[in-house]
C-alpha positions as CSV (number, residue, x, y, z in Angstrom):
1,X,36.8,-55.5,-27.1
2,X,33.5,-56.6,-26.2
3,X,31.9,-60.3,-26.1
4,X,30.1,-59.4,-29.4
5,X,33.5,-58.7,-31.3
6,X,34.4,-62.3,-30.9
7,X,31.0,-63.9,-32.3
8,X,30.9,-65.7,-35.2
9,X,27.9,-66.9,-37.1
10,X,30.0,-70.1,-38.7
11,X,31.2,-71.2,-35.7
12,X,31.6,-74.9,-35.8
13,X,31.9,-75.5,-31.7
14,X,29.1,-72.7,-31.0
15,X,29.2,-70.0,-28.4
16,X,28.7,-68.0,-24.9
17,X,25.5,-66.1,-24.3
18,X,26.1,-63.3,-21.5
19,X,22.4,-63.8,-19.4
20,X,23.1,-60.7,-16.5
21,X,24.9,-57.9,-15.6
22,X,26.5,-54.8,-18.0
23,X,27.4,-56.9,-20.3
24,X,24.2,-58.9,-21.0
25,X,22.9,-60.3,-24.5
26,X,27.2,-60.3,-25.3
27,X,28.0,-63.5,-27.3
28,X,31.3,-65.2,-27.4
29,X,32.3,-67.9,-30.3
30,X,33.9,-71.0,-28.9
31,X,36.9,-71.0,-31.6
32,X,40.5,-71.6,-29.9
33,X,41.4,-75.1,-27.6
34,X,41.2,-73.7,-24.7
35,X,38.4,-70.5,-23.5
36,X,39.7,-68.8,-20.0
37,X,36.7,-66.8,-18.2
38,X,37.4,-65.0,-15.3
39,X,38.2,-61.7,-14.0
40,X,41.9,-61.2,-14.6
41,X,43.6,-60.1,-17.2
42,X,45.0,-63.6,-18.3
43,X,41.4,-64.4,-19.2
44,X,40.3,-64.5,-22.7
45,X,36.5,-63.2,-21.5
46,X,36.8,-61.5,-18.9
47,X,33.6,-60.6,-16.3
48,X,33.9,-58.5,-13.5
49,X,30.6,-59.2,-11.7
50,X,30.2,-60.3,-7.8
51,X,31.1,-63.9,-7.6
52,X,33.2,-64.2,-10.9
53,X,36.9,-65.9,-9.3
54,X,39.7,-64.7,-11.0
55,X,39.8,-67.7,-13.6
56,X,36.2,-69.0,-12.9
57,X,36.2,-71.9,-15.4
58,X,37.6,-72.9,-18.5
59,X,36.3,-74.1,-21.6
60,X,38.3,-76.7,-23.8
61,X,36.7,-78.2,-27.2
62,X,37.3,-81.9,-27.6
63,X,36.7,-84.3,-30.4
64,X,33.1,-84.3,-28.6
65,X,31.6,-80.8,-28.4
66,X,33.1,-78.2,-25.5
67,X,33.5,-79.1,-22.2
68,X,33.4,-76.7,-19.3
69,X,35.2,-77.2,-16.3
70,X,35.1,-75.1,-13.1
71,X,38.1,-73.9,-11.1
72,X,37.7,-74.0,-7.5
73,X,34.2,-73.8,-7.0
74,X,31.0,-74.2,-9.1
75,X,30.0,-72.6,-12.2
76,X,26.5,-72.0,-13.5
77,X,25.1,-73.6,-16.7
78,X,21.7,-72.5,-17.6
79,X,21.2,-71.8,-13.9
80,X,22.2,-75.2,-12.6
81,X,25.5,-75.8,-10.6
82,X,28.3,-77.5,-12.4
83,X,31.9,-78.8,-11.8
84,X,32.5,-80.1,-15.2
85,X,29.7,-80.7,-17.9
């Protein structure tokens, strides 16, 4: 399945926007607890591009809005370096 099977216009937490590689312009909804991206299997998006760790961050939906957190390293959000925003 691609990103774009998994959008969903109603989604109350909103979503992922892929910005490079083959899979550019996919979209992801933001509907279970806890969002796994990485490059293994156990990931629920996966991305296979240089530099993705096998789980590269995680996203988890609080009473607040999402919250991403990086795993080992830094992820970018909107091209700026994060460890947890």
């Amino acid at each position: 399945m691609t990103p774009t099977d998994f959008w969903r216009e109603d989604s109350p937490c909103g979503g992922l926007v892929i910005h490079e590689g083959p899979r550019n312009g996919g979209r992801w909804s933001l509907t279970d607890s806890l969002t796994r991206i990485g490059r293994t299997s156990d990931c629920d998006l996966r991305l296979t591009g240089a530099g993705v760790r096998e789980v590269h961050c995680v996203i988890l939906l609080t009473p607040t809005g999402p919250l991403l957190r990086s795993v080992r390293g830094c992820t970018y959000v909107n091209q700026i370096a994060v460890e947890q925003k």
